[in-house]
C-alpha positions in Angstrom: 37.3 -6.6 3.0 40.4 -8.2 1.0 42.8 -4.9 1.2 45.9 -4.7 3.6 43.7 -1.8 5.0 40.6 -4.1 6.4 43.0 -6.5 7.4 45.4 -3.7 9.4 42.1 -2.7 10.8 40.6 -5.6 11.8 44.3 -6.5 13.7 43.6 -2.9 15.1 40.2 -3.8 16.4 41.2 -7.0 17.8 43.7 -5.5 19.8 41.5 -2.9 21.2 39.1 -6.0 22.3 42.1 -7.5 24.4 42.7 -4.2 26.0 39.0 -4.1 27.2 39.6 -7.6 28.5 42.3 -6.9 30.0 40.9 -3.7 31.6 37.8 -6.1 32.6 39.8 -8.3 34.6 41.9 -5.4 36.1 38.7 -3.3 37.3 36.6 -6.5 38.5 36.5 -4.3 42.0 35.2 -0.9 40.1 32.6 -1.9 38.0 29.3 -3.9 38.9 28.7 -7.1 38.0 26.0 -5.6 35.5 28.9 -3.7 33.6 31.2 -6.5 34.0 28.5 -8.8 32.2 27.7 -6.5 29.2 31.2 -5.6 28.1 32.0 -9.4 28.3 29.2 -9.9 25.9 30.1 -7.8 23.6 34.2 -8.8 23.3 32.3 -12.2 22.7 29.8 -11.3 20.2 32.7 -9.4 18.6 34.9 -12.1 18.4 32.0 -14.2 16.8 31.3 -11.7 13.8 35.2 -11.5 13.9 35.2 -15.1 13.1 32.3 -15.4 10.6 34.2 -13.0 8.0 36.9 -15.8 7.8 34.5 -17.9 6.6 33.4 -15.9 3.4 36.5 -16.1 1.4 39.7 -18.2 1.0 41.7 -15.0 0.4 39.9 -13.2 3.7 40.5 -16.0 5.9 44.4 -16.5 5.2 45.0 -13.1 5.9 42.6 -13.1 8.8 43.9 -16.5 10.8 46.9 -15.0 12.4 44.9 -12.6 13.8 42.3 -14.6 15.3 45.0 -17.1 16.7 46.7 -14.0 18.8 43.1 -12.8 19.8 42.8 -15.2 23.1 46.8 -16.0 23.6 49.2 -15.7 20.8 51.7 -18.6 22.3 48.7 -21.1 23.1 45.7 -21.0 20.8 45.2 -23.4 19.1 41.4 -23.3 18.1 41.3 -27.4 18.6 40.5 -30.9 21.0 40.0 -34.0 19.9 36.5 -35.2 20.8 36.3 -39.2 20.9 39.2 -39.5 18.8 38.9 -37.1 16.2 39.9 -33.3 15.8 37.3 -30.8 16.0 36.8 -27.3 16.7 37.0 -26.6 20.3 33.7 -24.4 20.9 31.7 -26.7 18.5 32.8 -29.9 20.4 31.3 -28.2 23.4 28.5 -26.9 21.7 27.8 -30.8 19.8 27.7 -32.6 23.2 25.3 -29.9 25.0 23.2 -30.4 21.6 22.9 -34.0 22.2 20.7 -33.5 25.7 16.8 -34.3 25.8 16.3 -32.9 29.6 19.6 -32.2 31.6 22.7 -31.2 31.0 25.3 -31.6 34.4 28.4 -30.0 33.8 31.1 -31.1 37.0 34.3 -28.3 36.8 36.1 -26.6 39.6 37.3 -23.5 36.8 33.8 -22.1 35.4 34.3 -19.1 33.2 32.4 -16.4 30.6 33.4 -18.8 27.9 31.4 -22.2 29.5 28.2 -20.0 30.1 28.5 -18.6 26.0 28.6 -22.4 24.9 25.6 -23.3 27.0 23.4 -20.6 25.1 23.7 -23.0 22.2 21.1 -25.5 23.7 17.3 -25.4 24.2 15.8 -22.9 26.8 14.0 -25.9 27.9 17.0 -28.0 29.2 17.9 -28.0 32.8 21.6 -27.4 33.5 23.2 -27.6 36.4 26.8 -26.7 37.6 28.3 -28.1 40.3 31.6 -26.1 40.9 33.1 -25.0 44.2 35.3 -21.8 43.0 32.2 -20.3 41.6 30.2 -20.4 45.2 33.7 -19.5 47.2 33.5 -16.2 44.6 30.8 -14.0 45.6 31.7 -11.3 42.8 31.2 -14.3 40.3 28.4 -15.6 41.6 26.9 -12.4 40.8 27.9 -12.0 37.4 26.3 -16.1 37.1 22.9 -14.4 38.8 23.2 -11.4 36.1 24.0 -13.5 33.3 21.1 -16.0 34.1 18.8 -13.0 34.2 19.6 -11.6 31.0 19.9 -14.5 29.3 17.1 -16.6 30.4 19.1 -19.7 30.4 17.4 -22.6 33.1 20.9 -22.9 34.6 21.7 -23.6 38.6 24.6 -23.7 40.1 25.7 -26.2 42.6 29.1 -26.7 45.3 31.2 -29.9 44.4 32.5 -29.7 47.8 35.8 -30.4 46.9 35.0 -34.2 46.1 36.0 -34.2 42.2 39.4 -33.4 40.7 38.5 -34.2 36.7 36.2 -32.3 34.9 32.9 -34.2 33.3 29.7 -33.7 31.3 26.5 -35.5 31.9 24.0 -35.4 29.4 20.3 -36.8 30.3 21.8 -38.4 33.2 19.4 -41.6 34.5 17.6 -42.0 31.1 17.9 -44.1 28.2 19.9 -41.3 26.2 22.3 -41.0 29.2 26.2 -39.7 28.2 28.9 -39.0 30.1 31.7 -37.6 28.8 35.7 -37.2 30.9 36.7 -33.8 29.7 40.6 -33.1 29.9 40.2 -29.5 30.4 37.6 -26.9 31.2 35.2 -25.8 28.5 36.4 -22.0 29.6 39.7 -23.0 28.4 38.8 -24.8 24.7 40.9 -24.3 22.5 43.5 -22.2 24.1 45.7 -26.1 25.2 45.5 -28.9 23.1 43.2 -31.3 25.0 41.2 -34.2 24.7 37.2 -34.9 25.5 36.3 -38.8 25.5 33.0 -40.4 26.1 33.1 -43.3 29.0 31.2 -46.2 28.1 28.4 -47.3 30.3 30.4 -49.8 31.8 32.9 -47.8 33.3 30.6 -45.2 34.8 30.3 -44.9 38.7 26.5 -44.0 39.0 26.5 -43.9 42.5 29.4 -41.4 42.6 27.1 -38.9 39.9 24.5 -39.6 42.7 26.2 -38.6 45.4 27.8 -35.1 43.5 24.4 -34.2 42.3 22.1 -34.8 45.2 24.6 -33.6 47.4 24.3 -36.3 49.5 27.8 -37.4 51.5 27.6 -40.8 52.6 30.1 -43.2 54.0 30.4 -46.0 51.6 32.6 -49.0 51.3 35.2 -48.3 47.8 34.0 -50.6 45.0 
């Protein structure tokens, strides 16, 4: 696992993950939704057992980081975001805030991808999380990969329109309770990692309740600004 060989080989296999990516994306009209789902899931497992050999040497993982940063974009990935001030890796920060939810998990972002629904498999089966994105429900080839995924998976996830009312891109975890959080996310979880960007936690005095109210209930009603 320490030779030039493993390493030449495991730049070899990484390539041959990005070509079946690539060819994903450029056949969304010839496959099903079903094929679509299963090949996605296995460039990310991939790139998960991929990762976990960096961890099992100082030697492996040196030779092994170039690699994984040209896996997703070799000019932008940079594996990090700063969560509440400090650096962190990007999936774990995602994965650390879903962690934190009791009940509900409400995730408010226009660009849902393969990657946001991976991070959700991280929390409890028992949490209800709901989307509330409008490119997902304007997609209908998406919307059936969601439906797949959601099938295979078992996760208690529901998706939602946003009806074009929200630009930013937010968590909500436990929203209405005691453990409520809501964090202002500066990009979308599908892209962590690739930008540098930043995830901050608003304080309770800052947060619009009755703006969450409206999103989530989908309720539209003519208010007076505050």
């Amino acid at each position: 696992m320490k030779g030039e060989l493993a390493v030449k080989q495991s730049k070899a296999l990484i390539r041959l993950f990005k070509r079946m990516k690539d060819y994903i994306v450029e056949s969304n009209n010839l496959l099903t939704s079903r094929d679509i789902l299963e090949l996605t899931n296995r460039v990310y497992e991939n790139a998960k057992d991929i990762e976990s050999l960096k961890r099992k040497g100082a030697t492996m993982e040196k030779k092994l980081t170039k690699v994984m940063d040209n896996f997703i974009d070799p000019s932008t990935y940079k594996h990090f975001l700063i969560l509440d001030g400090q650096k962190i890796e990007a999936d774990i920060a995602y994965q650390t805030i879903y962690s934190l939810a009791d009940h509900t998990i409400h995730i408010i972002d226009d660009y849902i991808g393969i990657k946001t629904l991976h991070l959700l498999l991280s929390t409890n089966r028992d949490i209800q999380i709901t989307i509330l994105s409008d490119n997902v429900s304007r997609n209908p080839v998406q919307s059936e990969y969601i439906k797949d995924f959601i099938k295979e998976t078992g996760i208690n996830l529901t998706m939602k329109p946003s009806n074009n009312r929200c630009h930013d891109r937010f968590v909500l975890i436990d929203y209405r309770t005691e453990k409520e959080k809501i964090y202002l996310c500066g990009s979308s979880s599908k892209d962590a990692g690739k930008r540098a960007t930043t995830i901050t936690e608003i304080k309770q005095d800052y947060i619009n309740h009755s703006f969450f109210d409206e999103l989530i209930d989908d309720e539209v009603k003519d208010k007076p600004n505050r």
